[in-house]
C-alpha positions as CSV (number, residue, x, y, z in Angstrom):
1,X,78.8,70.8,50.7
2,X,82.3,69.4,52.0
3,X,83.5,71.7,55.1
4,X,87.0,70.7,54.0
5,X,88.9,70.7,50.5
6,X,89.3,67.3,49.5
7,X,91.5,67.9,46.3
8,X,91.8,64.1,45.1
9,X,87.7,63.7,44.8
10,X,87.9,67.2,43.4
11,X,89.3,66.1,40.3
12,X,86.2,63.8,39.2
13,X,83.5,66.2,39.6
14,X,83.6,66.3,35.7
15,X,82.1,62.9,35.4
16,X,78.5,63.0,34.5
17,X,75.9,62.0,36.3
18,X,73.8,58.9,34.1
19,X,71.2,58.7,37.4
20,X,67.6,59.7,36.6
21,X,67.2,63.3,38.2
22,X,65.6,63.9,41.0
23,X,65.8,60.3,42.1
24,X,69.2,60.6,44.2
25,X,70.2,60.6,47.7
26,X,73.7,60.7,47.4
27,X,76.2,63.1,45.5
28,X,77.9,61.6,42.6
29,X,81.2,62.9,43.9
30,X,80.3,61.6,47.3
31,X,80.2,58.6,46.2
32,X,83.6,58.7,43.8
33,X,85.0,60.3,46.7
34,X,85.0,57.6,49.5
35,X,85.3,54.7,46.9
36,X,88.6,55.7,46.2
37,X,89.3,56.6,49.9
38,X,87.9,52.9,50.7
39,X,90.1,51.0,48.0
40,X,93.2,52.7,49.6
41,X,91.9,51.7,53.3
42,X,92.0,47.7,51.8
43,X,88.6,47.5,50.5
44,X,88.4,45.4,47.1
45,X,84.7,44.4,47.0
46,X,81.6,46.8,47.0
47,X,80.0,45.6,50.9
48,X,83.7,46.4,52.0
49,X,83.8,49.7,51.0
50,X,80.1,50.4,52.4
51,X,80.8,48.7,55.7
52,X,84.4,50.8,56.5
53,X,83.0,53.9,55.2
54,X,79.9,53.0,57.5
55,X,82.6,52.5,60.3
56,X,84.4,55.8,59.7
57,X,81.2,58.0,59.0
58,X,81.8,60.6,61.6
59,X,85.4,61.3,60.0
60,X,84.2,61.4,56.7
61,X,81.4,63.7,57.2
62,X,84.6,66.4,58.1
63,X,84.7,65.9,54.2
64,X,81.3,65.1,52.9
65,X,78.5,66.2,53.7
66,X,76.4,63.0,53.8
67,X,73.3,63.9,54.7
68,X,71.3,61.0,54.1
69,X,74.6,59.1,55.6
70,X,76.8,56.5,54.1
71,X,75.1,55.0,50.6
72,X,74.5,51.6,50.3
73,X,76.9,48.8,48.5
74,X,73.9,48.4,45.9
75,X,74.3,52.3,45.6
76,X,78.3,51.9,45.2
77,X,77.9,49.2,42.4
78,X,75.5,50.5,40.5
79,X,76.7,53.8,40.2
80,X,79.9,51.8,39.3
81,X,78.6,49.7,36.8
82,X,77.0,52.5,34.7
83,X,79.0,55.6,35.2
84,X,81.1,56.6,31.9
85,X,84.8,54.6,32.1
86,X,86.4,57.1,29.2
87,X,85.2,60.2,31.8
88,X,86.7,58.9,34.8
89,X,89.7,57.8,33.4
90,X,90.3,61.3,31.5
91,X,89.9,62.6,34.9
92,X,92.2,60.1,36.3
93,X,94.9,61.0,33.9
94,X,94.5,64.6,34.6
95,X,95.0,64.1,38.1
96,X,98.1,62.4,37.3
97,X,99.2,65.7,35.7
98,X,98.9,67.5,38.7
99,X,101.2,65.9,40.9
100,X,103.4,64.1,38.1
101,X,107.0,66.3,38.6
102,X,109.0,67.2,35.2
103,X,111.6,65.0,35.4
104,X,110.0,62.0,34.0
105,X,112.7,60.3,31.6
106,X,111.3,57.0,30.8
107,X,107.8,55.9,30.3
108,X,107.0,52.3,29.7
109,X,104.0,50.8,28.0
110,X,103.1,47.5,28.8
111,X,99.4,45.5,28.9
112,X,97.6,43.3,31.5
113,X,94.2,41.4,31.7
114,X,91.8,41.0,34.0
115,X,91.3,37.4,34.0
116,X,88.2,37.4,36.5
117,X,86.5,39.6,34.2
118,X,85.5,37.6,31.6
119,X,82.3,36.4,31.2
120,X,82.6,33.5,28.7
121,X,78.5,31.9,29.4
122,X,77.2,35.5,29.2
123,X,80.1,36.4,26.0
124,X,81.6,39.2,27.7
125,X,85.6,38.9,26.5
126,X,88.3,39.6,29.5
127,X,89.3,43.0,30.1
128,X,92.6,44.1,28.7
129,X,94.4,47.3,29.4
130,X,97.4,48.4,27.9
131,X,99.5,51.1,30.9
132,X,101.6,53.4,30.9
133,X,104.4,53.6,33.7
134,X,106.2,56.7,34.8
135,X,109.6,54.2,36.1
136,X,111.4,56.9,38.0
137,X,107.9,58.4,39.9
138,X,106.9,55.1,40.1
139,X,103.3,56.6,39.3
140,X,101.1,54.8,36.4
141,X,100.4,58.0,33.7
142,X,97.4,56.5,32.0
143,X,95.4,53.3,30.7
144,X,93.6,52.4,27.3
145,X,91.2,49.4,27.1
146,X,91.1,47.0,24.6
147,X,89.3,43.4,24.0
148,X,92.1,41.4,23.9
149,X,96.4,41.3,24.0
150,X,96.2,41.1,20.4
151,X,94.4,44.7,20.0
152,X,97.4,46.1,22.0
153,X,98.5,47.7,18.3
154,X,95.4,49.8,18.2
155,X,95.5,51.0,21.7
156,X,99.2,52.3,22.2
157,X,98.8,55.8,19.7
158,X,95.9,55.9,21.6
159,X,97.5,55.8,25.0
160,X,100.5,57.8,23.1
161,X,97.6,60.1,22.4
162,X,97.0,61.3,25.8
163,X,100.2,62.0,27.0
164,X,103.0,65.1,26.8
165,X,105.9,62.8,26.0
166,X,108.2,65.3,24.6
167,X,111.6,64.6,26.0
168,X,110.5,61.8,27.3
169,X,112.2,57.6,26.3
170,X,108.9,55.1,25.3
171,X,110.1,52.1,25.4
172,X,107.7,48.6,24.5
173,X,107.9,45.5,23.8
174,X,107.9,42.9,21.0
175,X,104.2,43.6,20.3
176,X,104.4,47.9,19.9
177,X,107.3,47.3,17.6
178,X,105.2,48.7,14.5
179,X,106.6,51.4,12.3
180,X,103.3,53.1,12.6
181,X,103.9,53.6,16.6
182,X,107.7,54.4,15.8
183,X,105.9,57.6,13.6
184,X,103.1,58.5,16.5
185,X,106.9,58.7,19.5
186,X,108.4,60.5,17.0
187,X,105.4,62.8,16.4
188,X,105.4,63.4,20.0
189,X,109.2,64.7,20.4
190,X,110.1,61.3,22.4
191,X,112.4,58.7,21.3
192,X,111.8,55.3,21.5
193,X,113.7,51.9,22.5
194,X,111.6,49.0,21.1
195,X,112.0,44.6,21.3
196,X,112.6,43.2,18.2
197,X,111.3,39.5,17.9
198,X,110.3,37.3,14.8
199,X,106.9,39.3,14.5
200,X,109.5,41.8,12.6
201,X,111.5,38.9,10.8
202,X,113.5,40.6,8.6
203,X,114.7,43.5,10.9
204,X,115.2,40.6,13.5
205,X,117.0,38.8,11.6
206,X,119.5,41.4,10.4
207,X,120.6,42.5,13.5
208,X,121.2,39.1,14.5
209,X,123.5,39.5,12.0
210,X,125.0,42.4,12.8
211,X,125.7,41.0,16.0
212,X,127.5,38.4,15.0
213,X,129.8,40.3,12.6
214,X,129.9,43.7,13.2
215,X,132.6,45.3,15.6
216,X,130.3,46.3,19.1
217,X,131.0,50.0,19.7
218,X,129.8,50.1,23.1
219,X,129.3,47.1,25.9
220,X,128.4,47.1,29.3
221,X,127.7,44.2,32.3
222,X,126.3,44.0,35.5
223,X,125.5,41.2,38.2
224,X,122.3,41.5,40.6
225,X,122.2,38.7,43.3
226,X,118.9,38.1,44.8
227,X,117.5,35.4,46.9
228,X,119.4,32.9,45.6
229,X,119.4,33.9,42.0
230,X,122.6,35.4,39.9
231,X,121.2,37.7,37.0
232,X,124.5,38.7,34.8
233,X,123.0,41.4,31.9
234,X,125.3,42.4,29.1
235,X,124.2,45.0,26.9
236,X,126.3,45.5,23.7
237,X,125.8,48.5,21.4
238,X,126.0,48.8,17.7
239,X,125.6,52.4,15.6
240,X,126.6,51.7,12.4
241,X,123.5,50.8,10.7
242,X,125.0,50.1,7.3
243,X,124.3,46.4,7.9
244,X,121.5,46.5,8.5
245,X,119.7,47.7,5.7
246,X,115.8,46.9,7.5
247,X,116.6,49.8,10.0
248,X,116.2,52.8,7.7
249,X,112.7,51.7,7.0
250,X,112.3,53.0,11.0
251,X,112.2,56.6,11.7
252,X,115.3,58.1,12.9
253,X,117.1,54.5,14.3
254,X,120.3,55.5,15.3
255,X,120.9,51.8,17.5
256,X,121.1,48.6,17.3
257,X,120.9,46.7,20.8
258,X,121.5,43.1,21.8
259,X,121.1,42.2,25.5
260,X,122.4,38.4,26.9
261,X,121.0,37.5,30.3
262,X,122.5,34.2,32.4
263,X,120.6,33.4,35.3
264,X,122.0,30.8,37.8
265,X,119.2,29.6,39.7
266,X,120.6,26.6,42.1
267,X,123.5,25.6,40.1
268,X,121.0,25.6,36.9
269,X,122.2,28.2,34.6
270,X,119.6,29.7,31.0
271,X,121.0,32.0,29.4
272,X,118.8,34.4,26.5
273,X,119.4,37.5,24.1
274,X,116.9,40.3,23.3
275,X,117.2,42.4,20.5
276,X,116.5,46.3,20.5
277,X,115.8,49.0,18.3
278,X,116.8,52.5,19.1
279,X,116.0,56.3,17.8
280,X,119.1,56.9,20.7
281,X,122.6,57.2,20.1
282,X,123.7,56.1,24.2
283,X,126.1,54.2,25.3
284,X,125.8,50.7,26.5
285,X,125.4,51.4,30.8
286,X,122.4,53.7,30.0
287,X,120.5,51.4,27.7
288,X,120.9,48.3,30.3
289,X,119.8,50.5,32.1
290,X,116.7,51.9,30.1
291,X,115.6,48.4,29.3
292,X,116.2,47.0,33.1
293,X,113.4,49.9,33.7
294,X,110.9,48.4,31.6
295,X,110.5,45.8,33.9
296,X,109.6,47.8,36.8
297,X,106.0,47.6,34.7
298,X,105.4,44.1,35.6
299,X,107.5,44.3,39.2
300,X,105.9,47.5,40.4
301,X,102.7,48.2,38.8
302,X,101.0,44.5,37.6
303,X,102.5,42.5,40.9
304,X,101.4,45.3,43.2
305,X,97.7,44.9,41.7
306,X,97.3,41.6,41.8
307,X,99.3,40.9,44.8
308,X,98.2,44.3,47.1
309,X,94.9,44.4,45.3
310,X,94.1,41.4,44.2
311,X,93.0,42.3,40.8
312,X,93.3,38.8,39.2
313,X,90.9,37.4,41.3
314,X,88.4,39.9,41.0
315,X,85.0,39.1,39.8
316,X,83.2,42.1,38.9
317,X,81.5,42.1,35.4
318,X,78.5,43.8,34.9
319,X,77.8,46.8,33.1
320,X,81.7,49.1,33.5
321,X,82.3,47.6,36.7
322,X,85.5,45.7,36.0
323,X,86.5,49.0,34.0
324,X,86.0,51.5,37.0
325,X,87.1,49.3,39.8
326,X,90.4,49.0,37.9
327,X,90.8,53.0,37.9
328,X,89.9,52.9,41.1
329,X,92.5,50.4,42.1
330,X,95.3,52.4,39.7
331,X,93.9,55.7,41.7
332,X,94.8,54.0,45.3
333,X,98.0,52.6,44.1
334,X,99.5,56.0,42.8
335,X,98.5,57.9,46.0
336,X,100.1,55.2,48.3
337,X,103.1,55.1,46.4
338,X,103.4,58.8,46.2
339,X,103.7,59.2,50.7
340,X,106.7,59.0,51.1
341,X,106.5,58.9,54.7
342,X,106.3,55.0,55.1
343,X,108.5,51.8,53.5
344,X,106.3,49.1,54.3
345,X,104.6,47.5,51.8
346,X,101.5,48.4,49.7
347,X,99.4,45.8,51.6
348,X,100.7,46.7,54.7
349,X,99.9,50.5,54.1
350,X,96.5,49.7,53.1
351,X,96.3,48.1,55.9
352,X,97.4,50.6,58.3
353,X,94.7,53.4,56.1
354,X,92.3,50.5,56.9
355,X,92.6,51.1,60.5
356,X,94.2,54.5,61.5
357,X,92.2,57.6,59.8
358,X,95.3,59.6,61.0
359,X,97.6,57.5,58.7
360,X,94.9,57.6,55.8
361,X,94.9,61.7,56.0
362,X,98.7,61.7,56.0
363,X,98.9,59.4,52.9
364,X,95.7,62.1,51.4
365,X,98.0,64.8,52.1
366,X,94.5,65.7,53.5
């Protein structure tokens, strides 16, 4: 029995238990529990997490009971490899819930794969999931699996699915832009801001058109400066739909968007236009802005993983390893971003929970 409410680890003790009864010495939420207190303290590999937690066992036993002490690494990745992803996950997301506040405005859905994964002599395919990113709580909201990029259509109703988006601005790119997932945001009280590439030809293709002919209603430009970089982004705005015929087949479009970036990087200047499809009628400062926030997916969420976490070069494959150990990893990431109480970076705070059990209660709230 914990002597202390540990309300993170509390949310998992729905997960069942696949180890033959009778046979354990650990509690199942035991060991959930100081897994995902050991990922945040910097531990990416199952001896790591066995060893701190080993290191730290008279402060954790103010939490768990552990009366046959700290388990084993063999005890932390086999539980890992065989307990159910889909449960821990669900429980994941409903943690989420609980601290995520009601302001949420736009939620981006992007994918990433787990290149070290794969299993190519043994035919296991590289895991793929598909996330969605709460931009303005900079908090990841949920995660769907799928076997490769390509099944990225399939998984985003799911991931749509599991989420209260009414109110809320989906916006995706090139590959969610599918008439079927404009139905299941519209279904779901959001509204949506998708890419348009040649995947869509003919809608592409008209409002390339329309940008070159059409009067713009709405235009907007701004300059970012960054390490020796110049970013200029103008977003121009079109709401008259009438030429472009392709848009009615999209439920409730109400925008057309086209957005030019020149980047000067040491004198050498590229410039590139994106197209957009909106069920919005805003003008053109908020959509730069809506679509700038997309990119906080890649910037905030994948980069942090693979840089903080190193998720890319992770080579855990058997049974749901990979699986788990990447909601573990997405668990660790949302509670450090959540403290507020510190500005260094992720690595550095995982750092600091490696070492200072104070710090690590403070980021807990614990």
């Amino acid at each position: 029995m914990q002597t202390k409410t540990m309300t993170l680890p509390d949310y998992f003790k729905e997960i069942s238990d696949p180890r033959v009864s009778g046979r354990t010495k650990h509690k199942l939420t035991d060991i959930i529990g100081i897994a995902i207190i050991a990922v945040i303290a910097e531990c990416d590999e199952w001896q790591d997490i066995a060893d701190w937690a080993g290191s730290k066992q008279e402060e954790l036993k103010k939490y768990f009971k552990l009366s046959n002490g700290i388990p084993s690494h063999d005890t932390f990745e086999r539980v890992f490899s065989i307990i159910n992803p889909l449960e821990f996950e669900h429980c994941f997301i409903q943690w989420v819930k609980s601290i995520l506040g009601s302001d949420t405005t736009f939620v981006h859905l992007d994918g990433k794969s787990l290149t070290g994964s794969a299993d190519v002599p043994h035919g296991k395919k590289m895991l793929h999931l598909v996330h969605a990113w709460a931009s303005q709580q900079n908090l990841l909201l949920a995660q769907v699996r799928t076997e490769e990029k390509s099944n990225e259509i399939t998984a985003i109703p799911e991931l749509l699915a599991l989420l209260d988006l009414a109110g809320c601005i989906i916006t995706i790119d090139a590959m969610g832009c599918q008439k079927g997932i404009v139905e299941k945001i519209i279904e779901a009280k959001a509204d949506y801001i998708l890419a348009v590439k040649n995947n869509q030809k003919s809608l592409y293709e008209q409002i390339q058109t329309a940008f070159s002919h059409q009067t713009i209603e709405s235009e907007n430009k701004t300059e970012e400066k960054n390490h020796g970089r110049i970013e200029t982004r103008t977003c121009r705005i079109i709401t008259n739909l009438d030429f472009a015929e392709e848009t009615s087949n999209w439920k409730k479009s109400q925008s057309i968007i086209a957005l030019t970036r020149i980047r000067t990087i040491k004198e050498k200047e590229t410039t590139e236009t994106s197209y957009y499809i909106s069920s919005l009628k805003k003008d053109a400062a908020f959509m730069n802005q809506a679509v700038r926030a997309h990119w906080s997916v890649e910037n905030q969420l994948h980069w942090s993983l693979d840089v903080a976490f190193g998720e890319d070069g992770s080579r855990k494959r058997k049974g749901h390893q990979a699986q788990n150990f990447a909601t573990l990893r997405r668990i660790a990431l949302n509670v450090i971003k959540s403290y507020k109480g510190d500005k260094r970076s992720i690595k550095r705070r995982r750092k600091m929970a490696s070492y200072e059990f104070s710090y690590l209660q403070k980021v807990l709230k614990i």
